[in-house]
C-alpha positions in Angstrom: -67.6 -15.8 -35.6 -65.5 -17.0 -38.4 -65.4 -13.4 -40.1 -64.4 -11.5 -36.7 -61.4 -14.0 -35.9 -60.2 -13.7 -39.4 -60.9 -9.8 -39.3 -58.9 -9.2 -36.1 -57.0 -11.2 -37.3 -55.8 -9.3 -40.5 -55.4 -6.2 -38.6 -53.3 -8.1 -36.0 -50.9 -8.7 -39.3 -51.3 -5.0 -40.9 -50.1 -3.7 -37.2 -47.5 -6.6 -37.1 -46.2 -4.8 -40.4 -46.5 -1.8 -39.7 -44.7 -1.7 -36.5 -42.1 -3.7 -38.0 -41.4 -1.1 -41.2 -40.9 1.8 -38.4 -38.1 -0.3 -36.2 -36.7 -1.1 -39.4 -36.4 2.8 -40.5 -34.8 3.3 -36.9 -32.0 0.9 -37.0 -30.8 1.6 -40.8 -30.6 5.0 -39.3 -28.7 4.0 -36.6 -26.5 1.7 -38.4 -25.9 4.3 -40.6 -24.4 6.8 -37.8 -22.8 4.3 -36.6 -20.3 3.1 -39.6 -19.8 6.7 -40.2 -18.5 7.3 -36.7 -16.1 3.9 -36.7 -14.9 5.4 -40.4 -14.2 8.8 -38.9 -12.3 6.9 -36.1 -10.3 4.3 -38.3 -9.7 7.6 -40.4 -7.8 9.4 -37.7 -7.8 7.7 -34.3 -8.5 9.7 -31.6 -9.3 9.7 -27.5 -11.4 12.2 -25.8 -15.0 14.0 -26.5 -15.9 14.9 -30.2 -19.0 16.9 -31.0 -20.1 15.6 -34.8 -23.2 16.9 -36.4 -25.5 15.1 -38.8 -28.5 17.1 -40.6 -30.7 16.5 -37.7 -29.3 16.2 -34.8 -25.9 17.3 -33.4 -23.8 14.0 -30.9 -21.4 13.9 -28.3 -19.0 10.8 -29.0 -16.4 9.8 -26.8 -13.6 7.2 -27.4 -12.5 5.4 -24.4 -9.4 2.8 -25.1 -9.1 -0.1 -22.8 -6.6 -3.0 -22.4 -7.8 -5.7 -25.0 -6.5 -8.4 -22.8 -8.6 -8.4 -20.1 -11.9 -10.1 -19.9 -15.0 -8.9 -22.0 -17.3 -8.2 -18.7 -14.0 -6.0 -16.9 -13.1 -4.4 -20.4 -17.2 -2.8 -20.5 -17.6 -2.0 -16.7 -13.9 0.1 -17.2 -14.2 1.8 -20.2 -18.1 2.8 -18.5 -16.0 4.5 -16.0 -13.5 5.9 -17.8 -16.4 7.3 -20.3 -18.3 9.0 -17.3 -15.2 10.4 -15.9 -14.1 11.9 -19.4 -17.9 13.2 -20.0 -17.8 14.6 -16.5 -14.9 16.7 -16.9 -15.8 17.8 -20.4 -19.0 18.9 -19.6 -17.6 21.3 -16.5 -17.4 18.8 -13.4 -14.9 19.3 -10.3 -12.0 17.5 -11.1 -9.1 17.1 -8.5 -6.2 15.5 -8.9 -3.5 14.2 -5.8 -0.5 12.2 -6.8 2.4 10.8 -5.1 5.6 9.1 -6.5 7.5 6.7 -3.6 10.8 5.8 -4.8 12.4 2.7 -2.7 16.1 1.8 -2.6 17.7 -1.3 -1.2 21.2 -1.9 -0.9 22.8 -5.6 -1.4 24.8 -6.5 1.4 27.1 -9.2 -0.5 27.1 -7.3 -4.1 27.3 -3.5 -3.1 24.8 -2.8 -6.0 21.5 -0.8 -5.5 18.1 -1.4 -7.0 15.4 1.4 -6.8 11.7 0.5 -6.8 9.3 3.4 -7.8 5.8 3.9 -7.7 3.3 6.5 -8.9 0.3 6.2 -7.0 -2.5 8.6 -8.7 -5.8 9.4 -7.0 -8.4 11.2 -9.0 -11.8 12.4 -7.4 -14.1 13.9 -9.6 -17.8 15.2 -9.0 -20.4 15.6 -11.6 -23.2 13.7 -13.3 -23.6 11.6 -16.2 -26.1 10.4 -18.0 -25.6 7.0 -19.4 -24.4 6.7 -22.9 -24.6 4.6 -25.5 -22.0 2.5 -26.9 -22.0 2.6 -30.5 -19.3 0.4 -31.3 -15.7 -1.5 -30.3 -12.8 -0.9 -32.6 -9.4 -3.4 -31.9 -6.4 -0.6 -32.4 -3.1 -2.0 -34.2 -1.7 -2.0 -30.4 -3.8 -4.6 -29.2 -6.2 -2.3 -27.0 -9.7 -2.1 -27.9 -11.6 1.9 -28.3 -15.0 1.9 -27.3 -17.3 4.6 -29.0 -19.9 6.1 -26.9 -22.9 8.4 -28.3 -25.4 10.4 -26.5 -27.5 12.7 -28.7 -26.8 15.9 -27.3 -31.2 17.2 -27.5 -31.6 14.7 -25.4 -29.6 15.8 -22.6 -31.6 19.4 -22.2 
């Protein structure tokens, strides 16, 4: 009995091993890809949908900028939006756009001056499907907003 627990357990330990070696591989991969996408945006800034290559696979990365002063949780569940409206039009989804501007001016009775409030109200409604992507990384611009990177590996979406 003492011979089988220590067998099973040995090969317990060389699984252990090996299953940590292959994560390993995966995430120095992925860190990889990842610092040379935040170079390539640090290098020239950019907002949109970018198709980059590496010598296996080919990526769709969008950059997504949000306010940087808004809470963590409201910054994430924005800039998920914003990335699944920008995917959805790049990829060919119906896009239509209404907008209205509503300009208000009020006249002071005791100072004969006018002051004109105006408003842009801008509706968009947009149909298509996104799969989720993954956010790669959060860059802080000089202006105080914060980019998000998402990736999506673009065999994977066939």
């Amino acid at each position: 009995m003492n011979y089988l627990s220590r067998f099973l357990l040995g090969v317990l330990a060389v699984c252990a091993f090996a299953l940590n070696l292959q994560a390993q591989g995966y995430n120095q991969n992925n860190v990889a890809l990842t610092n040379f996408i935040v170079r390539m945006y640090n290098n020239a800034p950019f907002e949109g949908v970018k198709i980059i290559q590496d010598y296996d696979n080919t990526y769709l990365l969008s950059a997504v900028r949000v306010d940087g002063s808004q809470p963590e949780s409201a910054a994430n569940r924005i800039a998920q939006v914003k990335n699944n409206r920008q995917m959805s039009q790049y990829i060919g989804g119906l896009v239509e756009i209404d907008s209205k501007t509503i300009i208000k001016t009020t006249e002071n009775s005791g100072s004969k001056l006018a002051t004109s409030e105006i408003t842009d109200i801008i509706k968009e409604h947009s149909i298509g499907f996104t799969k989720m992507m993954e956010i790669v990384a959060t860059v802080d611009t000089p202006d105080g907003q914060k980019c998000y990177l998402f990736l999506r590996n673009i065999n994977e979406m066939q």
